[in-house]
KEDREN-171027 format. One record per residue (C-alpha): x, y, z. Coordinates in steps of 0.25 Angstrom, whole numbers, padded with zeros to 4 digits, always signed. Example, Ala and Ser with C-alpha at 12.3 -4.5 7.8 and 13.67 -1.06 7.14 Angstrom:
BEGIN
+0049-0018+0031 +0055-0004+0029 
//
This chain:
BEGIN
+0416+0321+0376 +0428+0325+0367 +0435+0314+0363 +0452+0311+0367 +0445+0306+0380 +0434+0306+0391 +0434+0319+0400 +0428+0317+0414 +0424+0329+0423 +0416+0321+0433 +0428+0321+0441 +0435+0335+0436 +0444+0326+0428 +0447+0324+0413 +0452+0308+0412 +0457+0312+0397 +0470+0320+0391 +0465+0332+0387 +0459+0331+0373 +0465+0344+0368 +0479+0347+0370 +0482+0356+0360 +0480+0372+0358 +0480+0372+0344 +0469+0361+0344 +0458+0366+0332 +0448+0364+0342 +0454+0374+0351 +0457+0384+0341 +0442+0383+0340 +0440+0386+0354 +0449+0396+0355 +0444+0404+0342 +0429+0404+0351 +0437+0416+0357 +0434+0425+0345 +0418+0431+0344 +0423+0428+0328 +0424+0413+0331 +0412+0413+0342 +0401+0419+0333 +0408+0410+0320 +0406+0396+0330 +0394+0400+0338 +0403+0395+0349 +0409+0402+0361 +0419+0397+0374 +0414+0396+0389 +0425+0397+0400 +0421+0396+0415 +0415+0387+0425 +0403+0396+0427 +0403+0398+0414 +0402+0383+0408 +0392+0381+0420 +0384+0391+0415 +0385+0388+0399 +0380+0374+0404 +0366+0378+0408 +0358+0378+0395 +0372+0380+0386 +0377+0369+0376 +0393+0367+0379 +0399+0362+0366 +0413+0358+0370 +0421+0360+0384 +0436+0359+0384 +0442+0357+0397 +0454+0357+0405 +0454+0349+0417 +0467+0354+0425 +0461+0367+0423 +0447+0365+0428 +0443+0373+0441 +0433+0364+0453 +0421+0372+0447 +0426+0369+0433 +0425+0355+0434 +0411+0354+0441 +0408+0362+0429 +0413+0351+0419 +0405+0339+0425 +0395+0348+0421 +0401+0348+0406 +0402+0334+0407 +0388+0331+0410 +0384+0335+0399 +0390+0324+0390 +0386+0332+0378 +0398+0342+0380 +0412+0338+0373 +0423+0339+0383 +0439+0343+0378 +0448+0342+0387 +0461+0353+0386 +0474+0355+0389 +0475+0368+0399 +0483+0374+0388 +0473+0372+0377 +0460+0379+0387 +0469+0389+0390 +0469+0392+0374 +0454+0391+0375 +0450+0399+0387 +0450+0413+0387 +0450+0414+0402 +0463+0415+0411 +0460+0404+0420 +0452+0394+0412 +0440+0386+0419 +0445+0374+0413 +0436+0372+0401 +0430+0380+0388 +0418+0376+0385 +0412+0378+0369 +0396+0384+0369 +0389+0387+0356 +0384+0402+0355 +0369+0404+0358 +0358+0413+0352 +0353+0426+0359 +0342+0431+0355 +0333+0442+0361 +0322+0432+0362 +0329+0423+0372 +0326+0434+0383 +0317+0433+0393 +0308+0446+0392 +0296+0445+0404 +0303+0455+0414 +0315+0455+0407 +0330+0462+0412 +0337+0463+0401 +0353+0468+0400 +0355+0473+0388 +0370+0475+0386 +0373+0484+0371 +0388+0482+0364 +0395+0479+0376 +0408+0476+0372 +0416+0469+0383 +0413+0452+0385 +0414+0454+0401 +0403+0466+0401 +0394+0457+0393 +0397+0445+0401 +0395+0452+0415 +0382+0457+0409 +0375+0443+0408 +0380+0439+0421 +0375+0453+0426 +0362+0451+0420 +0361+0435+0423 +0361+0440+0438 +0352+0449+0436 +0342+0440+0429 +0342+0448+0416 +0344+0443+0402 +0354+0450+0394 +0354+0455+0378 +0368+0460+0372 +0363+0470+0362 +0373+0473+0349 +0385+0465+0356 +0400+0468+0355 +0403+0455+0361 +0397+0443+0359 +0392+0435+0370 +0399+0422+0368 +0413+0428+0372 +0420+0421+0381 +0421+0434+0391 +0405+0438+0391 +0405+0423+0393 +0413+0422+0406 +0411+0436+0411 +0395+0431+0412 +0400+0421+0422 +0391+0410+0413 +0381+0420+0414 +0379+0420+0398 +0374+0406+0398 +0362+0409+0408 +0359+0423+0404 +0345+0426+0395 +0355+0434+0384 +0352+0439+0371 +0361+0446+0359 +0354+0456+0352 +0356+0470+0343 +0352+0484+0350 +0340+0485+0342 +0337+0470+0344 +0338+0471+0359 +0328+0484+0361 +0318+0478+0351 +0318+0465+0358 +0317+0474+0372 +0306+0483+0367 +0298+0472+0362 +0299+0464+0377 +0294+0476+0383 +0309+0477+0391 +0312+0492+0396 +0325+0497+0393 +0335+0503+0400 +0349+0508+0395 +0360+0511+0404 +0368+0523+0402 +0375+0534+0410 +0367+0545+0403 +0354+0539+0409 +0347+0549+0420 +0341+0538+0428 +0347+0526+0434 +0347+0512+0433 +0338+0511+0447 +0329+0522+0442 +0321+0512+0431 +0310+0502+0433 +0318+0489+0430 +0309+0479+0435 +0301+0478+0423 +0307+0471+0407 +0319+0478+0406 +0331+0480+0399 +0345+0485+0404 +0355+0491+0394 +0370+0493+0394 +0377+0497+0384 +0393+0498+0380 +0402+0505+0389 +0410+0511+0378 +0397+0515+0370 +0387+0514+0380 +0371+0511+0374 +0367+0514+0361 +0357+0524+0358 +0345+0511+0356 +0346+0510+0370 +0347+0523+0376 +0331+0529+0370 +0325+0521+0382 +0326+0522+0397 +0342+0526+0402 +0348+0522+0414 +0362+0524+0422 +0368+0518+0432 +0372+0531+0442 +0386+0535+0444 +0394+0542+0455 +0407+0540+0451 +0416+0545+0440 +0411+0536+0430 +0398+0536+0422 +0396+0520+0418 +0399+0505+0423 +0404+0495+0416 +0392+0490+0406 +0393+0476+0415 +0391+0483+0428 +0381+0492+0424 +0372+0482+0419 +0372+0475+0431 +0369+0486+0440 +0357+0490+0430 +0353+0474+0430 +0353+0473+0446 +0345+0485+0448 +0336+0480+0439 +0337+0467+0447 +0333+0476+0459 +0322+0483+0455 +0315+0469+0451 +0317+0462+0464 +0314+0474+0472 
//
């Protein structure tokens, strides 16, 4: 517990003053400079916001520090807390709601920040035997990479993020995976790295793109495969696109999907094919 008084959650109440009061406190500047990629890679640390979230981080996750503010806490935000508070080895700060509103990137704080260290990605974490594989190349928005983990999470698929533009411990992938990061098989690997790693597990490739002839429903996806998307701005690289090429068809005016959509539609027909 942090010390400056007891915190108690059994009950959805803190019996203490909050321990930080202060915006300008050095251990929230800390915190708040977590909101950089700079300051992430530099600590090996990163920020968690959300009930789900939190939950989420809390299944096989180390939470380093939770600083929370009790007016601000939400029903489900408090169940989550008793959680926090079982497990004793978890420092809790209480905060003023002005000093989580300097933390929190999010308009309507959960009531709490919590501190994670950054974990390793490799390739070799991934599960291979009849492997679905979302390969996602250079995508450059938090919220695409973010809805592609949760994409792939229900549909059972791990996830590699070859030659990234955003890293994945930002505080957007983070919440727009809905906690999905924590639970998802994930790895971070270089193009070349990615299709060695594939070709030596036997896993099919399939690259999306609008000038493939053949859809997405067209291919055998029932065996070890892999799906690829690439950049909407750029699209796939040239690595991906020697292989087996697919589209999603169009009858409207445009030609693609948002990268996160049209990774879920290629994951769930690949979800089809194997159940039917």
């Amino acid at each position: 517990m942090a010390s400056g008084g007891e915190l108690t959650f059994s009950r959805s109440t803190v019996t203490s003053m909050p321990d930080i009061e202060s915006t300008t406190n050095e251990r929230i500047k800390g915190l708040v400079r977590l909101r950089k990629r700079r300051e992430r890679d530099a600590t090996g640390l990163f920020l968690v916001e959300g009930e789900r979230e939190l939950e989420s981080a809390l299944i096989g996750h180390e939470v380093l520090d939770a600083y929370v503010c009790e007016e601000a806490l939400t029903e489900h935000g408090k169940r989550v807390f008793d959680a926090v508070q079982a497990k004793s080895s978890i420092p809790i700060t209480s905060v003023t709601e002005a000093v989580l509103d300097k933390i929190s990137l999010r308009g309507n704080p959960s009531g709490f920040v919590a501190v994670l260290n950054q974990w390793n990605t490799p390739l070799a974490s991934l599960p291979t035997e009849g492997a679905l594989v979302l390969v996602v190349e250079s995508i450059e928005k938090p919220g695409n990479l973010g809805g592609m983990i949760r994409s792939a999470n229900a549909a059972g698929a791990s996830v590699v993020v070859a030659d990234p533009t955003t890293d994945l411990f930002n505080s957007n992938v983070v919440r727009a995976s809905m906690g999905t990061l924590f639970t998802t098989p994930v790895a971070v690997a270089s193009t070349a790295e990615t299709r060695e790693w594939l070709d030596a597990n036997g896993i099919a490739v399939f690259a999306t793109t609008p000038a493939a002839t053949q859809t997405h429903s067209d291919v055998d996806l029932t065996g070890p495969c892999a799906l690829v998307v690439g950049s909407e701005s750029t699209g796939l690289t040239d690595e991906w696109l020697g292989g087996t090429q697919i589209l999603i068809p169009m009858t409207g005016t445009i030609d693609s999907l948002n990268a996160s959509v049209s990774a879920g539609i290629v994951l769930f027909e690949a979800v089809r094919q194997r159940r039917g």
